[in-house]
N, C-alpha and C positions, 0 to 999 in steps of 0.2 A: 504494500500500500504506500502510502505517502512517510517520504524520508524524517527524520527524525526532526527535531525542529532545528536545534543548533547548527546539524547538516549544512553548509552552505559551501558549491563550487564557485570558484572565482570567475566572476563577467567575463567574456571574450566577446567576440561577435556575434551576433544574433546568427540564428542557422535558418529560420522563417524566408523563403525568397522575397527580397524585397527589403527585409530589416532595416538593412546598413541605412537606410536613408530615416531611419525611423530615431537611431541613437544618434546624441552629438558628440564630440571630442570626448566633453567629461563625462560618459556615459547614462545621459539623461533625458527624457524623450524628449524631441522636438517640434512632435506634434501633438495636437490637443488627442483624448483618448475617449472615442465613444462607445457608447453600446450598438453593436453589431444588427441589433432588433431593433428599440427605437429610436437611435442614433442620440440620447441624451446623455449631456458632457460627464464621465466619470471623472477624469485630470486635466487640468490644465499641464502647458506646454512646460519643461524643466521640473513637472513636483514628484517624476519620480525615477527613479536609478533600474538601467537595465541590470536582471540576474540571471543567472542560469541556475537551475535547481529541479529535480528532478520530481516533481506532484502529480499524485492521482485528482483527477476533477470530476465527479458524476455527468454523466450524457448534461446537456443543455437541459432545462425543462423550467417551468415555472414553479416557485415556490411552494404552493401548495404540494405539487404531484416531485417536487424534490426531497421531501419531507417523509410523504408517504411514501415512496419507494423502497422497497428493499433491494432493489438490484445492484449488483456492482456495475453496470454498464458505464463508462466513460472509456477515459485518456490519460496518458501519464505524458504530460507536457512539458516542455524543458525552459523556456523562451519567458521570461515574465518581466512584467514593472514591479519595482521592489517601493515599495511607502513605508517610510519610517513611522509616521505621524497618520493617525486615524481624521485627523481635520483638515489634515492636505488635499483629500476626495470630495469634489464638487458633487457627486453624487453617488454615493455608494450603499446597500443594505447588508442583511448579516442575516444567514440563516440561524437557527438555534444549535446550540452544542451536539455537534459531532463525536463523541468520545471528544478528544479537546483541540478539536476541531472547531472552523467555523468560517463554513464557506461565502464567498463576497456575491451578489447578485446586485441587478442593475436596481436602483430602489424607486424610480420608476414604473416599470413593467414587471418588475418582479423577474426577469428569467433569467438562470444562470445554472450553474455558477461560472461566473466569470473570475476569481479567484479564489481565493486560501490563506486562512491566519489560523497560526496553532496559541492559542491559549498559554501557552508555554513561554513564548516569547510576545510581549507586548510590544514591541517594535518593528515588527515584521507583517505585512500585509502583501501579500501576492497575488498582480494580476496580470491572467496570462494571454499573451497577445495574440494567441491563438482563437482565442473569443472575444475580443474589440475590436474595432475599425479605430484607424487613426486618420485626422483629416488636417 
């Protein structure tokens, strides 16, 4: 399942085609970061550090039907924006405890998960660019 929290491999370049245009020099996004569904701003440009790290994320779905699920269906995703600071996200929600877990959806529309924060580490907030649009 999903790597330990402390876990963390060191940035390199994004492997996503298309990425490099997405990080700048100091490895920070360059563009705004929306939700993929209804295109509402999760980050603004600069507020968060590209990481590489390796998470399980359940299929997409909306939060009700992400809740109830028991399926393991998803992704083990590599590619993410790293948020230190939970007030940095112009729009972000939070499902409820995962084991200590606690996956990020659009708070919006509800659908996601679009990333990952382990209870574990209160500075750590993962989201993986694999499920946003950057514009």
């Amino acid at each position: 399942m999903a790597a330990p929290c402390a876990e963390m491999e060191p940035a390199a370049a994004p492997r996503s085609p298309g990425a490099e245009e997405l990080v700048c020099p100091r490895g920070r996004n360059r563009k705004t970061v929306l939700c993929q569904r209804c295109g509402s701003r999760v980050l603004l440009p600069g507020a968060a550090t590209f990481a590489r790290r390796e998470l399980f994320l359940p299929s997409m779905k909306k939060k009700t039907a992400l809740l109830a699920s028991n399926s393991l269906d998803g992704d083990v995703l590599q590619d993410h924006w790293l948020v230190d600071d939970m007030f940095s996200f112009e729009n972000i929600g939070f499902t409820k405890d995962v084991g200590n877990v606690k996956f990020l959806i659009c708070a919006d529309c509800e659908i996601g998960p679009i990333g990952w924060h382990c209870l574990d580490d209160k500075k750590s907030f993962y989201i993986a660019l694999d499920r946003v649009s950057h514009e």
